[in-house]
N, C-alpha and C positions, 0 to 999 in steps of 0.2 A: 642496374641503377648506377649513375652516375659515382664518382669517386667525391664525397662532400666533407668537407671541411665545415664542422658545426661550431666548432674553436672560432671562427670569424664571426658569430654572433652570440658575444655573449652577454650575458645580463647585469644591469646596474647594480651595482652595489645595496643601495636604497630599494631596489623594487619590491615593491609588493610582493609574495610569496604563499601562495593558497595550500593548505594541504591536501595532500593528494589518498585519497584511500580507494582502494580495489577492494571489490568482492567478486569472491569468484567460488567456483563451488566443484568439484570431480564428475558431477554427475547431474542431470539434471533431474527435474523432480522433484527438488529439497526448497526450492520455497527463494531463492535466491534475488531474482528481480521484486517478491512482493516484499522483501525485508528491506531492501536497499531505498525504494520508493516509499516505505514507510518510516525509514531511520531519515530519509529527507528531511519528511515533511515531518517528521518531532521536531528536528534542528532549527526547521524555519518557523517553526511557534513556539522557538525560543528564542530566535531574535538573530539565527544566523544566516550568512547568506550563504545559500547551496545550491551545486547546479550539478545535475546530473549527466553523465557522458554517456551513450548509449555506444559500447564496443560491441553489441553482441551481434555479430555478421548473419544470424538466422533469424530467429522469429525476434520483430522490432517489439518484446513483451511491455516496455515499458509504458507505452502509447498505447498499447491496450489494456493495461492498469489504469492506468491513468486517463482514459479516454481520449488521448490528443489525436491529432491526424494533420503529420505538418508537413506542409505544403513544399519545405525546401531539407535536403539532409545537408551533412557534411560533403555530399560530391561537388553539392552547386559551388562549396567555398573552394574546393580542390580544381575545379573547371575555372572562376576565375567570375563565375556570374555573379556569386551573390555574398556580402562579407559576413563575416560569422556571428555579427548582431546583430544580421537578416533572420538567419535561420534558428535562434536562441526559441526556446521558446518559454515563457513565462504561465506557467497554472495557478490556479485558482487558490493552492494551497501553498504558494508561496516559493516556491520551487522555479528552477530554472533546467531545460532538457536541450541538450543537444542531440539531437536526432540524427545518428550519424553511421548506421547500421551499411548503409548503403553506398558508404565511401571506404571504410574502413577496410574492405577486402581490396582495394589501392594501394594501399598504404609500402605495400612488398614491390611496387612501380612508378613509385613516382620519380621525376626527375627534379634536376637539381630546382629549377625558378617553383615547380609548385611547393617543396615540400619549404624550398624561404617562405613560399606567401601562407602557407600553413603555420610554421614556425610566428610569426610575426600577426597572424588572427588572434591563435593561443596566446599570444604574449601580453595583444588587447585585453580577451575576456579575462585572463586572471586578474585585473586590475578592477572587477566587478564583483569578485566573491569570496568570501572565506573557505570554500570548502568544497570538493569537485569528487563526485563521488561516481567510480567507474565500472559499470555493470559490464563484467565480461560476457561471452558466450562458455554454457558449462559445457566441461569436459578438459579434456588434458592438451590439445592439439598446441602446435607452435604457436600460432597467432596467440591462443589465450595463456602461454607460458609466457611470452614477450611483454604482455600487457602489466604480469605481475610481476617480472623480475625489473623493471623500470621502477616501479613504485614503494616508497618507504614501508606505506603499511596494507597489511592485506589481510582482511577477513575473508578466511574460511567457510562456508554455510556446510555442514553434516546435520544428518538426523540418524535416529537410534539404528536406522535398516543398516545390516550389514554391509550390504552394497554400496550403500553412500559412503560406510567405515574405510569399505577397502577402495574405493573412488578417489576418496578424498585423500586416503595414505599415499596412493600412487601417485596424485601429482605433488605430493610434497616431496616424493622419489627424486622425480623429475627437479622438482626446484632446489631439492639437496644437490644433481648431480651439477645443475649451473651455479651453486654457488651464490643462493638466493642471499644477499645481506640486508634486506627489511625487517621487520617488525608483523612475524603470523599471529594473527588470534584466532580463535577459532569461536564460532557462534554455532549452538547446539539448538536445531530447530524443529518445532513439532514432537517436542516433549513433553508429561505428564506435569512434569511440577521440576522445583528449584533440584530434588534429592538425583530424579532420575535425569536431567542435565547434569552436575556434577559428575553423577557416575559415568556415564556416555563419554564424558569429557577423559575421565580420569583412565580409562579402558583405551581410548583414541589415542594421549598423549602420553601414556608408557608406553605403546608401541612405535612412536616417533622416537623417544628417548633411547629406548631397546638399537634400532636399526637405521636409525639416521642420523647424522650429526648437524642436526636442527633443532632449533629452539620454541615451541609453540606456548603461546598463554591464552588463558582463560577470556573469550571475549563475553559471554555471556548468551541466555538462550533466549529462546521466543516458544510461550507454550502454545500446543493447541489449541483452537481455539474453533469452534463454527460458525463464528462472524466472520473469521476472516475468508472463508469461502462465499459466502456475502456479497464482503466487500468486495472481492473479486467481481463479481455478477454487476456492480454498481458499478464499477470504475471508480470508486473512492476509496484511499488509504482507510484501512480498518482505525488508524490513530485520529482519525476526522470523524469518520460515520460511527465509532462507537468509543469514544475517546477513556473509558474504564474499563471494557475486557479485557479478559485477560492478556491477550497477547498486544494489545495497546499499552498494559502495562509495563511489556517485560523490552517493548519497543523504543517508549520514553525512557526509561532507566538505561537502553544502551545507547540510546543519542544522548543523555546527561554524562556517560563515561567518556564516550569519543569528543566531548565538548573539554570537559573535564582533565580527561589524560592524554587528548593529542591537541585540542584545541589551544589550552593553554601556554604551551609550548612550542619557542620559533622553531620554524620548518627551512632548514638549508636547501628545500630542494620542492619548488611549486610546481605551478602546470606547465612552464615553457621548460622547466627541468626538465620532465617527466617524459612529455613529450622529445627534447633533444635527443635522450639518452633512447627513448623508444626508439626511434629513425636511425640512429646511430646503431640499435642492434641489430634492428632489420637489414641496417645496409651490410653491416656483418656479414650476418648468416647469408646472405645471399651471395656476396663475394667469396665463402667460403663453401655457399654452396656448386657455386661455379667453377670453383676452381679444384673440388674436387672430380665433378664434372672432365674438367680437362683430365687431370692426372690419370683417372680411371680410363678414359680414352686413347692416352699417350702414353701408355708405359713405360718408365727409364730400361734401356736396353743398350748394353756396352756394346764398345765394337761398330761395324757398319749395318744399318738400316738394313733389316732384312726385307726381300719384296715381298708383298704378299697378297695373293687374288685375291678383289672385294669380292665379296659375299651379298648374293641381291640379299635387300631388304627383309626382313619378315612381317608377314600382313599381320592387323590386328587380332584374326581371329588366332592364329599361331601365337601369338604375344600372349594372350588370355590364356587359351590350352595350356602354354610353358607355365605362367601364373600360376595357375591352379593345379598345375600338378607338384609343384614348387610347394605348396601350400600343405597336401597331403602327406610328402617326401621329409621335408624336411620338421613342421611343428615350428614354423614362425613365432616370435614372441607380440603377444595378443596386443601388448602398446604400438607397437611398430604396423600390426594390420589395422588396428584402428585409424591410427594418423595416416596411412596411406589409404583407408577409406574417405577417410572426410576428404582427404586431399582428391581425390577419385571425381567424388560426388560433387564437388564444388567446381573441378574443371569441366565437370561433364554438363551441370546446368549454366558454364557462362558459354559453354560450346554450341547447346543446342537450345539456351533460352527456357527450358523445364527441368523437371528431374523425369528420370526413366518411368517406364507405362510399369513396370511393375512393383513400383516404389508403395504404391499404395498396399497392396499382400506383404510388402516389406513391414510396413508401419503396424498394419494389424498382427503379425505375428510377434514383432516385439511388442507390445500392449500384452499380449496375450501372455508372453514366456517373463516376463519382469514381476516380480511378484508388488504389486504395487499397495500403500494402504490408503484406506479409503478419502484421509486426506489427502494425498496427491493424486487420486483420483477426479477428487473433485476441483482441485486445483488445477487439471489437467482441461476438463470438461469444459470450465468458465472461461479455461485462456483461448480452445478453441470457438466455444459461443461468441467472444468477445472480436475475436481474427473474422470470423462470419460477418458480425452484424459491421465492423471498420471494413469490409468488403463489400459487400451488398448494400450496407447503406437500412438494414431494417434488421427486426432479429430474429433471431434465429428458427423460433417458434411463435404462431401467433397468439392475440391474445384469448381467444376461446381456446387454442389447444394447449395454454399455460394455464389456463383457470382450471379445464379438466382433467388435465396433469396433480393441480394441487388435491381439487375437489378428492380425485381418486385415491391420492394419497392419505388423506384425512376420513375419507367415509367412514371405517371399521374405530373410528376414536372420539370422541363427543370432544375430551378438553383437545385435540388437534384442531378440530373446527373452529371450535369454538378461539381459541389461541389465534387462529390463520384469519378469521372474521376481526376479530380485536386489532389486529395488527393492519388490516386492512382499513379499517375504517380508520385508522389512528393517521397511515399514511395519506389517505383521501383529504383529513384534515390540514395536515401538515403542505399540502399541496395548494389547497383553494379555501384556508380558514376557515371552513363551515363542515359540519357535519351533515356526513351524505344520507342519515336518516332526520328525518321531521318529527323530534320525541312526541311531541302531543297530537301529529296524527295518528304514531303508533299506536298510543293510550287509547285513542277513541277509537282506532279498528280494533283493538283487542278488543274493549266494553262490548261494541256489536258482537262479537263470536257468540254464538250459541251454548256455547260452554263456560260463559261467563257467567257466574251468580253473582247472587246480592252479597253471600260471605267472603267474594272475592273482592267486589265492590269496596268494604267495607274495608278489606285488607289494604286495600292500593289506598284507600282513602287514609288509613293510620302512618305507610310508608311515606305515601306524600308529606304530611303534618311532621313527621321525624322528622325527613327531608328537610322540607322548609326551616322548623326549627334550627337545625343543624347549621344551616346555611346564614339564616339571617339571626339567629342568637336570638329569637323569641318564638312564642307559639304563633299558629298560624290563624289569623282570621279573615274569615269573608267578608263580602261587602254590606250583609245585613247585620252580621256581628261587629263589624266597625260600626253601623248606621245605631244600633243598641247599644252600645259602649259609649257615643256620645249621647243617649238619650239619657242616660242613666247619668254620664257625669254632671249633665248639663240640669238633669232634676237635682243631683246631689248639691249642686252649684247654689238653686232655687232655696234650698233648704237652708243650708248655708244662711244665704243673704235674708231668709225669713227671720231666723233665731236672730239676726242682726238687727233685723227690724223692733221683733216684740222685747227683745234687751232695752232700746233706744226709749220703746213706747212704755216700759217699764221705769225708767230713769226719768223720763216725763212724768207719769204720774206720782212718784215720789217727790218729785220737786213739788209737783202741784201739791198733793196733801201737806209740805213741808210749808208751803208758802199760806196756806189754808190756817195751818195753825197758827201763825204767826200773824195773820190778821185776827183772829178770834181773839190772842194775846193782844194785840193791840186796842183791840175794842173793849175790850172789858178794863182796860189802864184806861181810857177814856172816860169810863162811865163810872171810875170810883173817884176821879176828880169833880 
């Protein structure tokens, strides 16, 4: 790498300043990329701007979370083809992804003009968001130490399993011995409840406190949950497709803290920060890995230059032999064989374009010796159905051999059916607004069945009438029973306007007798004058 002076670009005063937050995790398994995609998408349905940065240089998980498939990564901006609000990408839930999985393992080569025109992308996008949130690749390797120690704050992902305890301790090791000064929380994932996070927590960070001179706080957990295996299968954040489970709750309450206690709060150090300081360590380690490189080579030696026969070469297979017997002899320390396996594996597929023909006995035997629980099992299972179907273009299993997958699964339980049939019909609706059965032709192929009596009859006829009731707030009647209810009002009506009549015809004939009498009176005054 060239020798760069990042001091000649430095930032305005005034600038915009995004915060920057890392998650990153010791080990993988613990749920890390679906936490970060779902701590998104809370933030952005509460009104903030978030964009995700995809660092993790292996499986592009978030894209398959998330369902995307983008067309450009970060290399395109690193080549020169395409600028970095080409390749942004915007989803449905409000988020923003840089997709940069497949640039990122560059980053240890670039030269001076790409890594300006890099510097000077990031410097655009931050002026588009509050909040930049950077999924590393898990494990402990350089690249994913350098991404954290750049970064002010950096969430943690563990869960209760041992292995993740002492995963997660070891690279806090590591980030104790460079002199990590950010801001660790640590987020306790795929736990029972608030008691046994606490405790997970409190077990974790006395053993930080005990052995390292590091400082970790309480970031908060995410519980179990079997939506969020789900949500996986969908490609929709569990805080979208089930917005009150459980672990949608324990999701929004850590996006309302990082709103809360980093949000509020100016940040001395945004994305072209972050960035700087990243390129500035890589160029580091690299000049210091060079140059131990020479010293190891050249050994200071007083006096005059002694001569010395070169020595032919050693072939590779001799090199590997020496390895591995090195390996027996001596008891290597297991972080150091780690990082020069990934380092291995990674030279060895940009060498030959794959990984090795026995990678795969590799994969299944670690499956097999990891004591894994059944949620990240199943976490495991959906991210690769998911890498299947963004491959193939269809999924994984079809849909008769997913129907008789369920069916089989349910036969031996009436409410499992019966639950897997509800749920289906529920989604049929929710898809094309109608329901996929025809109730009233049901009702009338039931009537026909042979096994249908008149006291059944008689039954459904009472249901129905609740029904109805229920529904429209009166009793239910038929068309002859309305046709009766107005014959009767309509006599009642008749009756009515009779009694009105013979009143009238009564009032009449009182007059008339009234008026009777009063001629009789008259005539008889007549007849005594």
């Amino acid at each position: 790498m060239e020798n760069l002076n990042f001091a000649e670009q430095p930032l305005a005063a005034d600038k915009h300043r995004a915060h920057v937050m890392v998650f990153t995790s010791g080990k993988g398994g613990v749920g890390k990329t679906c936490v970060t995609t779902n701590v998104a998408t809370a933030m952005a349905r509460k009104g903030a701007r978030v964009c995700i940065f995809d660092a993790d240089t292996g499986l592009a998980n978030i894209n398959i979370l998330l369902g995307l498939r983008p067309e450009y990564t970060l290399e395109h901006v690193l080549n020169g083809e395409k600028t970095i609000h080409d390749i942004v990408i915007n989803t449905r839930q409000g988020v923003a992804v840089v997709p940069g999985a497949t640039g990122i393992a560059q980053f240890a080569d670039l030269d001076a003009a790409t890594i300006k025109r890099l510097y000077t992308a990031l410097s655009d996008l931050e002026a588009d968001y509050d909040y930049f949130l950077i999924d590393t690749a898990a494990g402990v390797a350089d690249s994913v130490l350098q991404f954290i120690e750049s970064a002010p704050n950096t969430f943690l992902l563990i869960t209760p399993e041992p292995t993740s305890l002492t995963d997660g301790f070891s690279m806090l090791k590591l980030l104790n011995n460079r002199h990590y000064p950010g801001n660790i929380r640590v987020v306790v994932n795929m736990v029972d409840d608030y008691p046994h996070a606490t405790e997970t927590y409190r077990r974790f960070s006395a053993a930080v406190d005990k052995y390292l001179d590091l400082t970790v706080d309480y970031g908060g957990f995410v519980a179990r949950d079997e939506n969020v295996p789900q949500s996986i299968v969908k490609q929709t954040p569990v805080v979208e497709l089930i917005g009150n489970a459980p672990a949608s709750r324990c999701l929004f309450a850590l996006a309302d803290n990082m709103l809360k206690h980093i949000g509020k709060s100016e940040t001395e150090m945004g994305l072209a920060d972050y960035w700087k300081n990243f390129l500035q360590e890589t160029a580091n380690e690299q000049t210091e890995s060079i140059q131990e490189v020479k010293t190891a080579s050249e050994p200071y030696q007083a006096g005059p230059t002694p001569q010395h026969t070169a020595e032919p070469p050693k072939s590779f297979a001799e090199l590997a032999d020496q390895l591995l017997s090195s390996m027996q002899s001596q008891s290597p320390d297991r972080q150091k064989m780690e990082d020069f396996a990934g380092h291995f594996m990674t030279r060895f597929q940009s060498q030959f374009g794959n990984f090795p023909a026995n990678f795969r006995q590799l994969l299944f035997r670690w499956l097999e010796a990891e004591d894994y629980a059944a949620p990240q099992l199943q976490e495991l299972a959906g991210t690769l159905e998911m890498l299947y179907m963004a491959k193939h273009q269809h999924p994984l299993h079809s849909l008769e051999n997913s129907l008789a997958r369920l069916i089989a699964q349910c036969k031996d339980s009436e409410s499992q059916m019966r639950s897997l049939t509800t749920q289906m019909r529920a989604a049929y609706f929710q898809a094309f607004q109608t329901d996929v059965f025809d109730a009233r032709q049901e009702v009338l192929d039931g009537i026909q069945k042979t096994d249908f009596s008149e006291a059944d009859f008689q039954q459904l006829l009472d249901a129905l009438g609740q029904a109805f009731e229920h529904r429209f707030k009166r009793p239910y009647q038929g068309e002859s029973d309305l046709l009766l209810a107005s014959a009767t009002e309509s006599l009642e009506e008749m009756v009515t306007e009779e009694q009105k009549l013979q009143a009238q015809v009564d009032e009449l004939t009182n007059s008339f007798q009234e008026l009777n009498k009063r001629r009789e009176a008259l005539l008889a005054t007549i007849k005594q004058i």
